[in-house]
C-alpha positions, 0 to 999 in steps of 0.5 A: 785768412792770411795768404802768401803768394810764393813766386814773390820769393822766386820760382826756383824756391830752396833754403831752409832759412828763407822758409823759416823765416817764412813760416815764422812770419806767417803764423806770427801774422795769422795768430794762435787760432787763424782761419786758414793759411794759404800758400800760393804756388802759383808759377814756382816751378821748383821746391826744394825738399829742405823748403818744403820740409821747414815750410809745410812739415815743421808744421804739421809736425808742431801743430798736428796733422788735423790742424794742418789738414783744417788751417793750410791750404796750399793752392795751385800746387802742381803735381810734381812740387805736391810730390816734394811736399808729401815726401817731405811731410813723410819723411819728417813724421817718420824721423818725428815718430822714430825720436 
């Protein structure tokens, strides 16, 4: 399991580099197939759209809905910053779709 404890970068979590860097690291880390990647939200308070977009929808949008829903967890998310990450999940899929 490779694990990313979020709150570590900040609370106030933006910047679609810092995010890519991120997830670049961690699927580097984690290898072709990993068990299961997992993103703490734990005590951020805020996320911004573009974060979540080059965190979480880039992937779901390059690997597959069922391998993300399989391999990421995404811990102690609370109900607003789950808000930012299904818009930006959406909306990616649809501008993904509509290419």
């Amino acid at each position: 399991m490779t694990y990313a404890r979020l709150v570590e970068m900040g609370k106030d979590l933006s910047s679609r580099e810092r995010a890519r860097l991120l997830r670049e690291e961690f699927v580097r880390e984690a290898g072709v197939n990993p068990a299961r990647l997992t993103f703490d939200f734990a005590g951020v308070r805020t996320l911004s759209d573009s974060f979540a977009d080059e965190l979480l929808a880039v992937l779901v949008v390059e690997r597959g809905e069922a391998w993300f829903r399989e391999h990421v967890h995404l811990a102690n998310l609370s109900p607003e910053l789950r808000l930012v990450v299904l818009n930006a999940i959406q909306a990616r899929l649809r501008r993904s779709s509509a290419a």
